[in-house]
C-alpha positions in Angstrom: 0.0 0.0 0.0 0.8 3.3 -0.5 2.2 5.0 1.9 2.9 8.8 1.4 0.1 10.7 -0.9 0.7 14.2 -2.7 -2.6 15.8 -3.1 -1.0 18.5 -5.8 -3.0 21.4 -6.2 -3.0 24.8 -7.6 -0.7 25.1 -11.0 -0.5 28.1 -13.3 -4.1 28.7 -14.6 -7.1 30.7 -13.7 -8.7 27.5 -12.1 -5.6 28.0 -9.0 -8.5 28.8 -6.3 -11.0 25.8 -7.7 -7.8 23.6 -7.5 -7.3 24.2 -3.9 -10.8 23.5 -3.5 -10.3 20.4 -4.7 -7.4 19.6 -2.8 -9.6 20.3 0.5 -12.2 17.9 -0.3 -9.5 15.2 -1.5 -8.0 15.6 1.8 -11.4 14.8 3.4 -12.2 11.6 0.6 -9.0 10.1 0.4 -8.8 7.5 3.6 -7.5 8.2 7.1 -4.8 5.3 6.9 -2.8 6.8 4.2 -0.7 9.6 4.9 -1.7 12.7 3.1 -0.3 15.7 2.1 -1.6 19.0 0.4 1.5 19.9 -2.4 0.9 23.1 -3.8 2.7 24.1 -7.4 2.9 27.7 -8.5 5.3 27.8 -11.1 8.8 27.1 -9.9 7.8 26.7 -6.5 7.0 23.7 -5.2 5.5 23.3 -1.1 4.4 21.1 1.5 1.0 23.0 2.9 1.0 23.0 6.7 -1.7 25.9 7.3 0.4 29.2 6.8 3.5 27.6 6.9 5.5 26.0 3.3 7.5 23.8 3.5 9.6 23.7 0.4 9.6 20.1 -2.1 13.1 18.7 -3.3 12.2 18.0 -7.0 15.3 16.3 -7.1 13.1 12.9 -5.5 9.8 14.2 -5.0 9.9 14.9 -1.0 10.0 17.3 2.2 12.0 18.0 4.9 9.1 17.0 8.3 10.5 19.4 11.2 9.5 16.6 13.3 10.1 13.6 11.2 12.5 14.8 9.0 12.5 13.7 5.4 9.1 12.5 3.8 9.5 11.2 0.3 6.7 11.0 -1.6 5.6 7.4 -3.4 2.6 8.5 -4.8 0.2 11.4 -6.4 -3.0 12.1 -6.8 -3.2 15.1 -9.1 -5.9 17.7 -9.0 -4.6 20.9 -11.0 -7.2 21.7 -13.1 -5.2 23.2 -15.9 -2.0 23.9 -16.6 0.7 21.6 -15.5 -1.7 19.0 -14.0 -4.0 18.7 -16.2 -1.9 18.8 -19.9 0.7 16.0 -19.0 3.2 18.1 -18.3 3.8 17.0 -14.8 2.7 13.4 -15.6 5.8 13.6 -17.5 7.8 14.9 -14.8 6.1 11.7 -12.6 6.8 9.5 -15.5 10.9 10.7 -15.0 11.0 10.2 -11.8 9.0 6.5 -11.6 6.5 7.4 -9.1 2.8 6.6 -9.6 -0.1 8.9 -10.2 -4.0 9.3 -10.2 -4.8 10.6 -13.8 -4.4 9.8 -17.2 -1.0 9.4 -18.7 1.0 12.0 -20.7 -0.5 11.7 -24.0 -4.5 11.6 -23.2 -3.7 14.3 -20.8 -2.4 16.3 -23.0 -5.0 15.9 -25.9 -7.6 16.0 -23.9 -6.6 19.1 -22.3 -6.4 20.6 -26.1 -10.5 20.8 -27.0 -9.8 20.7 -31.3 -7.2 18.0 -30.8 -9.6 16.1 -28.6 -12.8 16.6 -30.5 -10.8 16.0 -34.0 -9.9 12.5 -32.5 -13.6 11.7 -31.5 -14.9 12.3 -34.1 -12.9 10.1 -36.6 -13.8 7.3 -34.2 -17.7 8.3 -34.9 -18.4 9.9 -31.9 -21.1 13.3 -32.7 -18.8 16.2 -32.0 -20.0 19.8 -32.7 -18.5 21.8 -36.1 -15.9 24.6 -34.8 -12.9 26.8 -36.3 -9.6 27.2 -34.2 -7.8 30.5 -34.0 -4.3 30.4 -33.0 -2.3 33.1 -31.5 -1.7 35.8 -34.0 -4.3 35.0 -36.7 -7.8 36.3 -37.2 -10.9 34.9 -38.0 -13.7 36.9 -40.2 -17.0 37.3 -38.8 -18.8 36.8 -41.9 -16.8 33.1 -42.4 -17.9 32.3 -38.9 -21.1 32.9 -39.4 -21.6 31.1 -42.7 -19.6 28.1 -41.5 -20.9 27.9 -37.8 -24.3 30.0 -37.5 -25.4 31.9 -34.7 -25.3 31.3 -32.1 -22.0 30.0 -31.5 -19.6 29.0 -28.4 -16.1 31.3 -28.1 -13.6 29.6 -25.5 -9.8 28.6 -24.9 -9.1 25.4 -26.7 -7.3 24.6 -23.3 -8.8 25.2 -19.8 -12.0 24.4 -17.7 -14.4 26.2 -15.0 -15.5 27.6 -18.1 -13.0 30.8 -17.8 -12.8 33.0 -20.9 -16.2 31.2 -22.4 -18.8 33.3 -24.2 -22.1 32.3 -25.9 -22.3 34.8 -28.9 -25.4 35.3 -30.2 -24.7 38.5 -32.8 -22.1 38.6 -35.4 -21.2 42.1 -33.3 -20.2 40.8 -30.1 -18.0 37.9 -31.7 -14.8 39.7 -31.9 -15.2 40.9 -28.5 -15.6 37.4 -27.3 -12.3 36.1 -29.4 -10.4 38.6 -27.1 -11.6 37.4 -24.3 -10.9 33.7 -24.6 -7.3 34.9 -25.5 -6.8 36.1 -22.5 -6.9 32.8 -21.4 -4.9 30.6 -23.6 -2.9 30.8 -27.2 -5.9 28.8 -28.8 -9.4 29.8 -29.5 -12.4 27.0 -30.6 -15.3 28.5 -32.2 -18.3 26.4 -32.0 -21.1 25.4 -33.3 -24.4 25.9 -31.0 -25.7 22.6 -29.7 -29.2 22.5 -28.6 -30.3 20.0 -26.1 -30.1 19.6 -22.6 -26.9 19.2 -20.8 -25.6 15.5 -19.3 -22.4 14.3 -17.4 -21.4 11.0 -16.8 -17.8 9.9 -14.7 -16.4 6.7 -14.8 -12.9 4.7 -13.6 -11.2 1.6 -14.2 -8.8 -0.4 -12.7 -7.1 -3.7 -13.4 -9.3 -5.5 -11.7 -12.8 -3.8 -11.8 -15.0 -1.3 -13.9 -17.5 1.4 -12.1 -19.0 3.8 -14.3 -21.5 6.1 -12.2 -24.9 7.4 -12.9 -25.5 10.3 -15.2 -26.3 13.6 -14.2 -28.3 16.4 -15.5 -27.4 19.7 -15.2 -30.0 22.2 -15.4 -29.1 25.6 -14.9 -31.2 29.3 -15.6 -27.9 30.6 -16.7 -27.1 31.1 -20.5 -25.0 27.5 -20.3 -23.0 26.0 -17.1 -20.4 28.6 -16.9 -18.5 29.8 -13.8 -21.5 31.0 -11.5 -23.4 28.0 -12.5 -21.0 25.5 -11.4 -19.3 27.0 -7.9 -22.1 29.6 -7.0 -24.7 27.3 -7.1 -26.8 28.5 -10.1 -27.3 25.3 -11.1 -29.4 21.6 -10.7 -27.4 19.0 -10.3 -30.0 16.2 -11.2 -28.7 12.1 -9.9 -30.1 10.2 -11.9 -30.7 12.1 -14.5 -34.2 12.8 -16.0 -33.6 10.3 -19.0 -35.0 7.0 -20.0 -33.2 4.0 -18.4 -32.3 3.5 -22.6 -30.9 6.4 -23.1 -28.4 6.5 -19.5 -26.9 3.1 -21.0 -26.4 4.8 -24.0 -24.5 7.6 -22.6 -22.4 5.4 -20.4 -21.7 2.7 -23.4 -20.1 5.9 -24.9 -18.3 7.4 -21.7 -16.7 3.7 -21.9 -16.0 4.0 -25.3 -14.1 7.3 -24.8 -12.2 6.0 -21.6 -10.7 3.1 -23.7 -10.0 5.4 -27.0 -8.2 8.1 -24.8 -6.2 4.8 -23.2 -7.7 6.9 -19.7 -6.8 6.4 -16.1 -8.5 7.6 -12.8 -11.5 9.4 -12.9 -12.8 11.1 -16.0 -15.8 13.0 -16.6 -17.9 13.4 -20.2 -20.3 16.1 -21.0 -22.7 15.7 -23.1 -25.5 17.9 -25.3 -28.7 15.3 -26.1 -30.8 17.3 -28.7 -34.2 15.8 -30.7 -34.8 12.2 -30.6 -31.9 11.4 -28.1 -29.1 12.2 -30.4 -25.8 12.1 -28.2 -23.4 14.6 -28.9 -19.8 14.8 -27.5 -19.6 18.0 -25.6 -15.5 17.5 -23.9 -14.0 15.3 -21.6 -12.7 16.8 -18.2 -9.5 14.0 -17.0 -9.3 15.8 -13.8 -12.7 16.4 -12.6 -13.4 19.1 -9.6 -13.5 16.9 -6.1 -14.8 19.3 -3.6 -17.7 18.3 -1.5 -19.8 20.7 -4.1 -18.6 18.6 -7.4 -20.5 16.8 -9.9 -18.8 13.4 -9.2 -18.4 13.2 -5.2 -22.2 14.4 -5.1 -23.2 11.7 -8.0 -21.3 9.5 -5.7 -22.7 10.1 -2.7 -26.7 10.2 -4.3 -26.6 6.5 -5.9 -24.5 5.5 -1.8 -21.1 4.6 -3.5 -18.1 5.3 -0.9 -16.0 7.6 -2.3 -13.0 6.8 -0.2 -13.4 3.2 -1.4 -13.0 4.3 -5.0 -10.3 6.8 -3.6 -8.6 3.3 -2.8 -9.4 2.0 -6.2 -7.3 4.6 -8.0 -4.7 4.6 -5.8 -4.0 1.1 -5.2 -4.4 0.3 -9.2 -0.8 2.0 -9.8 
């Protein structure tokens, strides 16, 4: 068993406060016997959180100097950065280096996963029903009129990297698009335009081991806002619906496809799908989200704890499958 656990937190994106959120409720879901550890990572600097005090991480072998116990090294991590280098792979990578076992998805699917084209552009040439959209890199510019021929109105402006939906905009007038380009730069080097998808919203999680599958109920998420943006998801604007209001026919569907994408994306831990079902139960591929939010107001912990699955049992799971 594991001895020595890194919850690693924070990173370099605009999701730093939700990923120290996340580290809180880990602290709480990840069981008593393990020792546990909040690591937070703001660019170069790398600390042990003991309330106010930091103690400072030798990267050189992954541990801590304990004033009490002196060195800790660390044999395993669970990673909740949600973004940048958590999320992407880059730190997998660093893992990877170093031999030392981790919670999410290898390098690779973390890192296309984490790029929204590159992901849905993989989806979607193994059939999956993936909304049209134009990519804007850094220094180029996208006409309005081409947008709106292509994609319609209205149409989703966001980072192609990135979560809490930070820098997102639903444009609705050829006017405000520009606007809305600038604003998802702010956040990233990579802009998607999308195409509108009309349905109502869906999210299914799921992990596997080596031993066992659990794929959890599917959640609706019903929300007065314009779509599930930032207020919706941590100010509680927002339904979280376990089980969702669906036929029984329709939630296998969904979670036959969130299998589906865990074993094309060669995923690991927990993952999380969203979905947009439109007319006549058509299922279309919204992203995936390889390090879903864990405080005790996320999707999957609350999913969890609605359908009575122990969440420190499939803590264990994760841990004790690498």
């Amino acid at each position: 068993m594991h001895k020595n656990i890194a919850i690693v937190a924070g990173g370099d994106s605009s999701e730093y406060e939700v990923s120290l959120n996340s580290a809180k409720g880990l602290m709480g879901f990840i069981p008593d016997d393990y020792h546990k550890e909040v690591l937070l990572i703001r660019g170069k600097e790398w600390n042990v959180l003991r309330g106010e005090e930091k103690l400072p991480v030798d990267r050189n072998d992954f541990s801590f100097v304990d004033p009490e116990k002196g060195k800790v090294v660390f044999d395993y991590a669970y990673i909740t950065i949600h973004g940048t280098p958590g999320e992407n792979g880059i730190f997998e990578g660093y893992l990877r280096l170093m031999g030392i076992p981790f919670s999410t998805c290898d390098v690779l699917p973390s890192a296309m996963t984490f790029n929204k084209f590159a992901c849905n552009n993989f989806l979607r040439s193994f059939g999956l029903n993936v909304a049209k959209s134009i990519v804007v890199r850094s220094g180029e510019r996208v006409e309005t009129a081409k947008v709106v021929e292509e994609l319609g109105l209205p149409v989703f402006v966001k980072p192609s990297v990135g979560g809490s939906s930070y820098g997102v905009t639903k444009v609705k007038r050829a006017e405000d698009l520009q606007e809305a380009i600038k604003k998802a730069f702010a956040e990233g080097e990579e802009v998607l335009i999308e195409a509108f998808m009309e349905g109502i919203e869906l999210t299914n999680g799921m992990y596997r081991t080596k031993t066992k599958e659990c794929v959890f109920p599917v959640t609706e998420i019903a929300t007065k806002n314009e779509f599930f943006d930032y207020e919706a998801k941590y100010l509680g604007k927002v339904d979280e619906i376990t089980p969702a209001r669906i036929s029984d026919e329709l939630a296998k569907r969904i979670q036959e496809t969130t299998r589906k994408i865990y074993g094309l994306l060669g995923a690991h831990g927990i993952i999380r799908v969203d979905y947009i079902v439109g007319k006549g139960d058509v299922i279309k591929f919204l992203e995936v989200n390889t390090t879903p939010g864990m405080t005790t107001a996320s999707i999957i912990p609350n999913a969890l704890e609605k359908v009575g699955i122990d969440i420190r049992e499939v803590m264990r799971d994760i841990i004790e499958d690498r």
